[in-house]
C-alpha angles and dihedrals in degrees: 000000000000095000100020090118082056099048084041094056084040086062099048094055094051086045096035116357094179092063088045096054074047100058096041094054090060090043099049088047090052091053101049090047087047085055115043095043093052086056097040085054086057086048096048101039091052086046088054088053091044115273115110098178099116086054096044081053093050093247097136097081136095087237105136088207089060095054121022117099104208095225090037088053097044094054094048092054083047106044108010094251130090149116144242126220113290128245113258104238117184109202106194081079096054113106097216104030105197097033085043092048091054102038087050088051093045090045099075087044090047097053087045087058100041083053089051102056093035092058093036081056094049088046100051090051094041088054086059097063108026089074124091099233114261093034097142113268096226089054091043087048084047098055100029081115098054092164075069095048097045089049100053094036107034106229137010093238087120083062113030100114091056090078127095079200116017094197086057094073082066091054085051098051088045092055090044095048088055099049084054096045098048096044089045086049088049099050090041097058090041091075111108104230131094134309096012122092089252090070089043090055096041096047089042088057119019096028093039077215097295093134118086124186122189120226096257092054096051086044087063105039080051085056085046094055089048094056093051090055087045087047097058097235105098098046087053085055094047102043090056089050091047089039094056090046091053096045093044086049095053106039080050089057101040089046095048096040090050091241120154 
């Protein structure tokens, strides 16, 4: 269950090794946007209350070499759940240390979530228009993820021809794959517990910054949280928060917008 989107994507290369490139492709793209934009809101957001650090570094950019953590990268390709380098901050040139402190954390987690509901929304209009009409509504509610269906089947060769547009299914995938990416990113670096925003944000309010931890001490609670992921445990934990926030999202859209 750990690896099974890895064994899945191992099995659409061996049964169609053009869609998985494919998939891949789109995958790999959503993560590196995911990624970037949740460090250049950090950036931004620590340049707007007076440290430019992150500029001055070059940080503010959309270049992958400036912002993937190797390890980071890999697990979110993995699980689903990962991080990128984080932008260097210096405080002491905040203008309002403790408010700065936290509106720099938030910043990363709110970009994740405006993402989220920016590419749900685009996802719930494109379904509407992908399908040919009179394409039955249970099958067109059944493969509304297709990032889903092209990973457990392989390919949509089964379904091509239900398409007004058949490219379109990759746009889609590619909208889909980014909702899940950026609310898994979201979730993930809400966890309170170093080095994730959600310590940062914890220790920024409800700690007023008392608690110090040496370098040696985050290093290892970074190795415990590896070997969570690695465990199993903590994806499960994730996947039914980002699960209910997908479903919640959508029913919300669909209801609102008046979509079947």
């Amino acid at each position: 269950m750990l690896f099974s989107r890895f064994e899945n994507i191992l099995m659409m290369f061996r049964t169609n090794p053009a869609n998985a490139a494919l998939y891949i492709i789109i995958y790999g793209a959503s993560i590196l946007l995911s990624l970037m934009l949740h460090e250049c809101g950090h950036g931004l957001v620590a340049y707007w209350c007076g440290d430019s650090t992150a500029r001055d570094l070059g940080r503010l950019t959309l270049n992958p070499a400036k912002h993937l953590d190797p390890v980071g990268t890999v697990c979110m390709l993995l699980f689903g759940f990962g991080w990128a380098r984080p932008v260097p901050v210096v405080t002491r040139n905040f203008r309002k240390l403790r408010r700065d402190y936290v509106l720099v954390s938030v910043a990363g987690i709110t970009v994740n979530l405006i993402l989220f509901l920016l590419f749900m929304a685009l996802s719930v209009i494109l379904n509407q228009f992908i399908w040919i009409d009179g394409f039955g509504q249970e099958a067109k509610n059944a493969l509304f993820w297709l990032s889903d269906y092209l990973v457990s089947k392989g390919d949509f060769t089964g379904y091509i021809d239900c398409f007004r547009i058949p490219a379109l299914m990759y746009l889609q995938c590619f909208f889909q794959l980014m909702a899940v990416v950026n609310i898994s990113l979201a979730v993930f670096n809400l966890l309170p517990v170093p080095p994730m925003d959600g310590w940062r944000i914890l220790d920024g309010t409800l700690l007023r910054g008392r608690l110090r931890l040496t370098p040696q001490v985050m290093e290892w609670m970074r190795f415990g949280l590896i070997a969570l992921m690695f465990s199993g445990l903590l994806g499960r934990g994730l996947s039914f928060v980002t699960g209910g926030a997908i479903d919640g999202v959508l029913w919300l859209y669909r209801t609102v917008g008046g979509l079947q």
